[in-house]
C-alpha positions, 0 to 999 in steps of 0.5 A: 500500500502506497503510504502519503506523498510527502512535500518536504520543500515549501515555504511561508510567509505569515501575513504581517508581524511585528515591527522588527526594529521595535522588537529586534532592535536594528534597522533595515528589517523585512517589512510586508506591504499588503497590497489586497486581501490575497497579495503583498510584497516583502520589502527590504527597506524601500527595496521590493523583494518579492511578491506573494499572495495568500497561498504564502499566509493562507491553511485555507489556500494552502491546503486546497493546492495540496489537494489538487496536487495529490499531496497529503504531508507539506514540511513548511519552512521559513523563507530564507530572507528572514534568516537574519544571520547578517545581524548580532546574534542577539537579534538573529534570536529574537527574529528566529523566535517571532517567525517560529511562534508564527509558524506555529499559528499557520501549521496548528489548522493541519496535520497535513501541515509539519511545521520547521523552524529557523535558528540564529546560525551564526551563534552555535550555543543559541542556534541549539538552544532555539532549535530545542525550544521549537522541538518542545513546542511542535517543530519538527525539525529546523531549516538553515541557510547553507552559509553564514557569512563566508563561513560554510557548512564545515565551520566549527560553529555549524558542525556543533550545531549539526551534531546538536541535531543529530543527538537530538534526532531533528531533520536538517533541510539545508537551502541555499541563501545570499547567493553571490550578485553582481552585473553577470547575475543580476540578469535573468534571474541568474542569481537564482538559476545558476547562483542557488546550483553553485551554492549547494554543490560548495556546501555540500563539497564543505560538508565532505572536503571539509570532514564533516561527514568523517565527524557528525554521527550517521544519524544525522538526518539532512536533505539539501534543496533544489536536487542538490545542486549541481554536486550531483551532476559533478561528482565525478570531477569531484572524485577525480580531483581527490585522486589526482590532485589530493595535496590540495582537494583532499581536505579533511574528508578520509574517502573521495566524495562518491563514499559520503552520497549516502549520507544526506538527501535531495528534494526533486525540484529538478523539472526534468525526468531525466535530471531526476533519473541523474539523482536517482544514479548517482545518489541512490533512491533511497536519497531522493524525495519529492520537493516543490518550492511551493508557493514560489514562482520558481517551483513546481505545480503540480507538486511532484510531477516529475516525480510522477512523470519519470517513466524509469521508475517502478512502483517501489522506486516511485513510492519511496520517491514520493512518500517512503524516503521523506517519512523516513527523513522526518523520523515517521512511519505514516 
């Protein structure tokens, strides 16, 4: 019997909060513009980042999209311009903490709705402390932007954290963040295109290079957004240069970085059955679980097309894919 398609990639945005400055202290803070009853738009200052509407607020709203999609579980998590890990950890806690609370509020109208929590990252000792404050009041697990700073995933600070997760038995959904800008990206969207790729893959070549995974217990359950970026495209040349050139690329990591695939997972959010079935060869299928990027424009609908389209995949593959690796991930059975 086929078990419950599991979203584990979606996003919120709650509709208003609090005056950051006046709570957070700082200045600069996200601020949403409500513009009607079903759209707003997140500012940056005076700056428009990105427009929503009430599917990003809305259990009403979200839970019919699940249903026209075929999904029964969606993993909710922050949206990362909230993270905040540019900012004196004493406000990146305060911040965590409104968005958390309101998280809470959106996810308790469903079961359907398993709500993740964001951490102030750049203060380890804190990150942990909110992480197990959001664990007793019913997160299921923490989101963190794959950098802080030019600090990556193998920072001494990160991997406590990590460690941290792993002892306490909570998911990991790793998703790329303050991609790089400039007149080449600033482009097309470019930023995203190709900037969100090139993160992923160097975070997940820091959590090898850098010998996180020879450190952090295999418990530690992770997933990284966006099909891995594109390490898996690449984990050949990753493998050749640690052979070839292993004075300079070897790092820390004990084997070549084709050993450690099994240690973390990817969401599906690749859109073609044939970069899924590069996922599935590469990182096994065991690793791979449906992702939507919901309710982004960028993201896919419905949710788990790809998924459904990849003619390569038998029943048992398919069922993994799309219900089995993700329960697993979340640390459930049904």
């Amino acid at each position: 019997m086929a078990g419950p398609v599991v979203d584990v990639h979606t996003h919120l945005v709650p509709k208003g909060w609090p005056d950051l400055a006046a709570r957070c202290g700082g200045t600069g803070w996200p601020w949403l513009r409500v513009d009607s009853e079903r759209a707003a738009m997140i500012m940056v200052g005076e700056t428009e980042f990105r427009p929503i509407g009430a599917e990003a607020w809305d259990a009403g709203t979200r839970l019919a999209d699940m249903d026209a999609d075929g999904v029964d579980v969606q993993v909710v998590s922050p949206t990362p311009v909230f993270f905040s890990y540019d900012r004196p950890a004493d406000q990146a806690v305060k911040v965590a903490r409104v968005f958390n609370d309101l998280t809470l509020e959106l996810t308790a109208k469903s079961d359907r709705l398993v709500p993740f929590c964001q951490v102030p990252l750049q203060d380890p000792e804190a990150a942990c402390a909110e992480l197990d404050r959001c664990l007793a009041d019913g997160h299921a697990g923490v989101e963190i932007g794959n950098h802080v700073g030019d600090r990556d995933l193998d920072d001494a600070g990160v991997v406590m954290f990590l460690r941290h997760c792993a002892e306490v038995g909570a998911p990991v959904f790793v998703h790329p963040w303050d991609m790089p800008g400039g007149p080449r990206l600033d482009r097309w969207m470019a930023r995203w295109l190709t900037g969100m790729p090139a993160e992923t893959h160097l975070s997940v070549l820091a959590l090898v290079l850098g010998g996180v995974f020879d450190q952090v217990p295999e418990t530690l359950r992770l997933c990284f957004a966006h099909g891995g970026g594109s390490f898996p495209f690449w984990l050949g040349r990753a493998d050749n240069a640690w052979r070839r050139r292993g004075d300079v690329v070897r790092g820390r990591s004990a084997h070549p970085p084709s050993h450690y695939v099994g240690r973390f997972s990817v969401d599906s959010v690749v859109f073609d059955p044939a970069a899924l079935r590069l996922l599935v060869d590469v990182l096994g299928d065991d690793q791979v679980m449906v992702g939507s990027d919901y309710p982004y424009p960028l993201g896919e609908r419905p949710a788990g097309r790809v998924v459904h389209e990849a003619d390569f995949l038998g029943a048992e593959q398919r069922d993994k894919l799309l219900s089995g690796n993700a329960l697993r991930f979340l640390g459930r059975t049904r």
